[in-house]
PLY file of the C-alpha trace (Angstrom):
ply
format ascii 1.0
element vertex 89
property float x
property float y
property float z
element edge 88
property int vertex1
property int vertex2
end_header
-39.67 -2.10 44.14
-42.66 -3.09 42.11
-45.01 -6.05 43.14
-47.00 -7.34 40.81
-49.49 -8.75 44.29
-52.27 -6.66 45.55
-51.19 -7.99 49.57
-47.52 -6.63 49.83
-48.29 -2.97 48.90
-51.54 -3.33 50.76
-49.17 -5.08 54.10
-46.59 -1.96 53.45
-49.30 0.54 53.45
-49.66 -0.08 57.50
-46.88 1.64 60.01
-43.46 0.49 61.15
-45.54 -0.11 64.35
-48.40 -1.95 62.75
-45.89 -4.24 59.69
-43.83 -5.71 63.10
-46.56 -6.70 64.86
-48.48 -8.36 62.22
-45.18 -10.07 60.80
-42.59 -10.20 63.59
-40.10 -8.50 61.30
-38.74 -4.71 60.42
-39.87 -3.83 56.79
-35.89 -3.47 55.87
-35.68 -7.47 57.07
-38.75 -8.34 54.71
-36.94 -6.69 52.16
-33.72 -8.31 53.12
-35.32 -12.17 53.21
-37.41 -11.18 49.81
-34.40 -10.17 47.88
-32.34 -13.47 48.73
-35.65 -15.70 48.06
-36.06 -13.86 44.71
-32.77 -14.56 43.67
-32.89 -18.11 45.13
-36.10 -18.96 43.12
-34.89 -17.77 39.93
-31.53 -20.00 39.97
-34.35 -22.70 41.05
-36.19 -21.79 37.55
-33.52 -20.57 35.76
-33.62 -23.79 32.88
-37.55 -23.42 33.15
-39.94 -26.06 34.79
-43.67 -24.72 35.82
-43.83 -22.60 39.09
-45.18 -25.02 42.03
-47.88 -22.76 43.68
-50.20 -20.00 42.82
-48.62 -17.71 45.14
-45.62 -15.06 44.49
-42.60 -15.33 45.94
-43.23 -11.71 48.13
-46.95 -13.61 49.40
-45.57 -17.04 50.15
-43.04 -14.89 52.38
-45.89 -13.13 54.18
-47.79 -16.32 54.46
-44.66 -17.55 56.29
-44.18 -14.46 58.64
-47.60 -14.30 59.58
-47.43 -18.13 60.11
-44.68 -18.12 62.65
-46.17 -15.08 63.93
-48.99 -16.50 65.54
-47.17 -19.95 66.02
-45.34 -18.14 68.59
-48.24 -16.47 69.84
-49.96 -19.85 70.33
-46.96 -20.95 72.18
-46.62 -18.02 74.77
-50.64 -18.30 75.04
-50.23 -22.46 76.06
-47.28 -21.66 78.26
-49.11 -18.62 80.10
-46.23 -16.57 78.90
-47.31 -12.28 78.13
-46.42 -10.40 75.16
-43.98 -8.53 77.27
-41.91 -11.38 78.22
-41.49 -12.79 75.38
-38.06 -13.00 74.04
-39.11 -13.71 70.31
-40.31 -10.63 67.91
0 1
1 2
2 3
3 4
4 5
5 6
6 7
7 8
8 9
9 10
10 11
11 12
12 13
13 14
14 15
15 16
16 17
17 18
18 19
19 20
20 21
21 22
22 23
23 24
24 25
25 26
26 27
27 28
28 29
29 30
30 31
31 32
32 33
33 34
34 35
35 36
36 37
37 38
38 39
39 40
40 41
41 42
42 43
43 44
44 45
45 46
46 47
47 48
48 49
49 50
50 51
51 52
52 53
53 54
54 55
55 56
56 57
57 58
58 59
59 60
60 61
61 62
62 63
63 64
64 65
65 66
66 67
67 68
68 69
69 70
70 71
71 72
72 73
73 74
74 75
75 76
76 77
77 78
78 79
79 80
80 81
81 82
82 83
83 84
84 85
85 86
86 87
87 88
């Protein structure tokens, strides 16, 4: 797949290991989600109309991972919950 951002290929350079833990997601699922939000934002533009951000569809989707990535952090942090027993990715 070719990305026309400078962030995925840089996020997909890192290990399976590494890609989880920053995003809370397998690299197969990021390619899953990306796929249907492609598709979905070109029937959203398909009779024109400007694009509403700056930001790809593939960055605005690790924006959002990486979001409710440390969201959940920040939640097992405030309720003294570890890493370990957390039952979220």
């Amino acid at each position: 797949m070719l990305f026309q951002s400078e962030r995925v290929p840089k996020a997909l350079g890192t290990s399976h290991r590494q890609f989880k833990r920053l995003f809370g997601v397998k690299r197969q699922t990021f390619f899953n989600m990306l796929e249907i939000l492609q598709e979905a934002y070109e029937q959203l533009h398909k009779l024109g109309g400007k694009p509403s951000t700056k930001l790809r569809v593939e960055d605005r989707l690790l924006v959002t991972l990486q979001y409710w990535r440390a969201s959940t952090n920040g939640i097992g942090e405030r309720w003294s919950i570890s890493p370990t027993n957390r039952v979220w990715p």
